[in-house]
N, C-alpha and C positions, 0 to 999 in steps of 0.2 A: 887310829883308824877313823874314829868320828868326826875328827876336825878334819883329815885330809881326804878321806873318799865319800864317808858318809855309811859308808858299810864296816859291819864286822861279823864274824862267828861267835856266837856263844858254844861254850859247854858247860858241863855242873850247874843248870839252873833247875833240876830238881822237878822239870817235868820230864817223866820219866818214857823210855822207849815206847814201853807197852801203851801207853797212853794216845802218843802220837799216831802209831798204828793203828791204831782200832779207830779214831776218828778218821783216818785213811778208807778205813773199810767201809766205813758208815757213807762216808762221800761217796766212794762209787757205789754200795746203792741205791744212792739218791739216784745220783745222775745215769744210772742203767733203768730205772725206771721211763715208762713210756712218755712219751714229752704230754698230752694230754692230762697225766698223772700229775707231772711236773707244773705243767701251766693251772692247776687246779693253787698254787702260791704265786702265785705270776708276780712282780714285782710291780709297784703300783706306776703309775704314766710320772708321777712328781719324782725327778732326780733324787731331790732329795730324801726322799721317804723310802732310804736306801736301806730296804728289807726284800727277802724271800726269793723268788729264782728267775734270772734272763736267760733266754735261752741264745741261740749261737746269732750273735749279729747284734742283736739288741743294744750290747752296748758301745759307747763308742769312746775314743779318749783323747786329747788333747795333751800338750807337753806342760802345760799346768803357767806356774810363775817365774818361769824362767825363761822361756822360750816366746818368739815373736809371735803376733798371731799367724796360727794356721790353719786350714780344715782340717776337722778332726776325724778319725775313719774308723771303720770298723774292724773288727776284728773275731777271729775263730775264737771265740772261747764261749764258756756259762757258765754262770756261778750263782752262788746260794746264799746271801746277806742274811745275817740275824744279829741280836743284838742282846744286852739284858733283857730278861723274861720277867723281870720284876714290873709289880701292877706301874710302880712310879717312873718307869721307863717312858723318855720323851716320844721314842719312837716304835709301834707294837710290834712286834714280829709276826710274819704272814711263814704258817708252816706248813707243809703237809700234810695230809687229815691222817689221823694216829693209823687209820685202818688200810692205809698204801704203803707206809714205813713205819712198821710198831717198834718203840723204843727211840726212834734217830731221834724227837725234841728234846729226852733224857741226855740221851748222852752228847748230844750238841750243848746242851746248857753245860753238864758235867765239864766238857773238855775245857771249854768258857771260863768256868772259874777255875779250875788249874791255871788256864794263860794268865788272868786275873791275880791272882795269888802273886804268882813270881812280878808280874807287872808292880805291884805295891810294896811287896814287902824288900824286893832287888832290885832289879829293874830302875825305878826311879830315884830310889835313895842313894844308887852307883851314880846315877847322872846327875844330880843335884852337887853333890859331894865332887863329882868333877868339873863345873864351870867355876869358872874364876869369879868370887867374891857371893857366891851362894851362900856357904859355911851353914848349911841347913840341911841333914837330910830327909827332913820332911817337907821341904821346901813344896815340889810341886803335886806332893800329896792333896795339899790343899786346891788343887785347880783337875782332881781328879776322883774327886770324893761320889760321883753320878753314876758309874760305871759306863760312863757315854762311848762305849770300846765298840768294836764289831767285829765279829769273826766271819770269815768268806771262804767257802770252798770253790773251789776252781776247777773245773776239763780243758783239757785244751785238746782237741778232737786231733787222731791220727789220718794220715792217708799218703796218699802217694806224691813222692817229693817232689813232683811241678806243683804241685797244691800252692806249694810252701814260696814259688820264685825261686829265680834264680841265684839271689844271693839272700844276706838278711833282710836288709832294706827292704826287699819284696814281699819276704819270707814272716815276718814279724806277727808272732800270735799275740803281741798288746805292745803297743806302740811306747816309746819312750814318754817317762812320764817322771813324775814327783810322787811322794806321799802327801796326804794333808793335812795330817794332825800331826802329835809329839814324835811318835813314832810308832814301828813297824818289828812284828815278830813273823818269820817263814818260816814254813815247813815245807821241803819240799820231799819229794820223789827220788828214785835213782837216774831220770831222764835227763835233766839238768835242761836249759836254754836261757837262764838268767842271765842276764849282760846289764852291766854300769859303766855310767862315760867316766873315761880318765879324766879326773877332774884337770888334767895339765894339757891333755890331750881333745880341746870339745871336740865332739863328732866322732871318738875314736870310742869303741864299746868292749871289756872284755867281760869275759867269762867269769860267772860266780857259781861255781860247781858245785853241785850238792857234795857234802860231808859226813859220814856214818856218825848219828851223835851229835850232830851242832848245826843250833838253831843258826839262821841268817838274820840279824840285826840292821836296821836302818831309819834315820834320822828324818822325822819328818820337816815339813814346812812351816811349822809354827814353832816347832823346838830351836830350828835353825834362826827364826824369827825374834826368838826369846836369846837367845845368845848372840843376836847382831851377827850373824852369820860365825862362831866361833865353831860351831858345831853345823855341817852341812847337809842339806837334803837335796839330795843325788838322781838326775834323770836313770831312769833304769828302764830296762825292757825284757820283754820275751823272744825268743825267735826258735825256729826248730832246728835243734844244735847240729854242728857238724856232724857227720859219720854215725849218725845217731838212728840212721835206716833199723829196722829190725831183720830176721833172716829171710822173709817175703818181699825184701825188698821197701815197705813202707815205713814214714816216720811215723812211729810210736805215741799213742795220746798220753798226754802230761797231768798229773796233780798237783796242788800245791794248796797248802792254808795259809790266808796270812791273817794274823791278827793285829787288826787297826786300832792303837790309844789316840784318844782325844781329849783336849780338855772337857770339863763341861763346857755345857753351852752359854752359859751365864758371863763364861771369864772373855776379862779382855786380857790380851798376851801385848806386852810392851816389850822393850828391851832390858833385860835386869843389869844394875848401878854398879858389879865388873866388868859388865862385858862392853863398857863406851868410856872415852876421855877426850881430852885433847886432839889426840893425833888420831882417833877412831870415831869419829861420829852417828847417831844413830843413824842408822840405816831404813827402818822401816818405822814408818807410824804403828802407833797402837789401833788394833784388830776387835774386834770383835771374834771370837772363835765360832759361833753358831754363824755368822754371814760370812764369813773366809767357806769355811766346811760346805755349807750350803751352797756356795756360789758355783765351789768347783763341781759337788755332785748334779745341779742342775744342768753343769754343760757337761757330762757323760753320759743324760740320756735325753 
């Protein structure tokens, strides 16, 4: 699945139901809180200083390194960037003051090192151990030793389905894009509107349905980068799903968390000594990971 779409399903990774839910609940009372509330973490004007909460519009996104240039546009959604809470964190997290959401920085950190956890001890010791000529499963531990991760709550506001356009194209609550680190862990909702291109098929999008029990898996831009594209990172989008009206007739607002791994910021990502020969040559120069990561989050706001 990693080499050919760039997506997959997990289960049995040991972050458990109860856990997912309850940072579900957490998020929407973040995001039910009053926007004044909300804008008291306002996300700072630097893209990159991708901490704390945009509200609807704010942000905007681009189809990343794949895709020609384009104008980039906005889109219905808000979300809520945090990051490690530790003092030695590059970047500081902008929160809520304890006395509008008592307990959400606990259990945001909380749910964080759960992700964290399977991210190190599974996670990348399965990926390491699957590209050709690694033979190390602590291979990319070493370029992940910062916790430089982020976890993002997401709304994707409901309403009435001309809101949405006429078809997806129109309709899209976050425009087709890439990830830009290692990679990507989702949580989503029972709503669903995830779509990824057939990588055989550009321009053609299907459906990645949420699953009871398993996480949604995907390959970032620099993992792909690191394996000379053996492993792929996949334009994907949001759109307000089919038939997905509720009994009032309007579409339903969406949740989701995804948790973004990055290397640190220090590493350069080159191509690793299986993944190029003869008849496959490198593909990408060697990166810097903090100017790749930075560059794309400055043109998302």
């Amino acid at each position: 699945a990693c080499r050919d779409v760039g997506f997959a399903y997990l289960i049995n990774t040991g972050i458990e139901d109860g856990e997912v839910q309850n940072m579900f609940d957490w998020s929407k009372k973040l995001f039910a809180l009053p926007l004044e509330t909300k804008l008291k973490a306002k996300h700072p004007p630097e893209g990159w200083k991708h901490r704390g909460y945009s509200a609807v519009g704010m942000e905007k996104v681009s189809e990343g390194f794949q895709a020609k240039p384009s104008p980039a546009q906005h889109y219905l959604k808000e979300s809520f960037d945090m990051g490690s809470d530790a003092p030695t964190a590059r970047l500081e997290n902008v929160w809520v003051p304890e006395e509008d959401l008592p307990g959400f920085r606990d259990a945001s950190c909380h749910f964080q090192a759960v992700c964290r956890h399977f991210q190190m001890t599974k996670l990348l010791p399965a990926l390491a151990m699957g590209i050709p000529g690694v033979n190390d499963k602590a291979f990319f531990e070493k370029f992940h030793k910062a916790e430089d991760n982020q976890l993002r709550l997401l709304r994707y506001p409901g309403g009435e389905p001309e809101v949405f356009g006429k078809d997806a194209q129109d309709g899209r609550r976050c425009g087709a894009h890439s990830d830009f680190g290692t990679c990507t862990l989702l949580f989503q909702d029972d709503v669903g509107g995830l779509e990824v291109e057939d990588p055989h098929l550009p321009g053609t999008f299907v459906p990645v349905p949420p699953v009871p029990g398993a996480v949604v898996f995907n390959v970032g831009d620099l993992l792909m980068r690191w394996s000379n594209d053996t492993l792929r990172s996949t334009l994907h989008r949001v759109v307000a799903p089919p038939f997905a009206a509720s009994k009032d007739g309007r579409v339903p607002e969406r949740y989701s968390i995804p948790y973004f791994m990055s290397p640190d910021r220090q590493a350069f990502v080159e191509c690793l000594p299986g993944c190029s020969g003869p008849d496959r040559p490198v593909r990408y120069p060697s990166v810097s990971a903090q100017k790749y990561i930075d560059d794309r989050l400055n043109a998302t706001y």
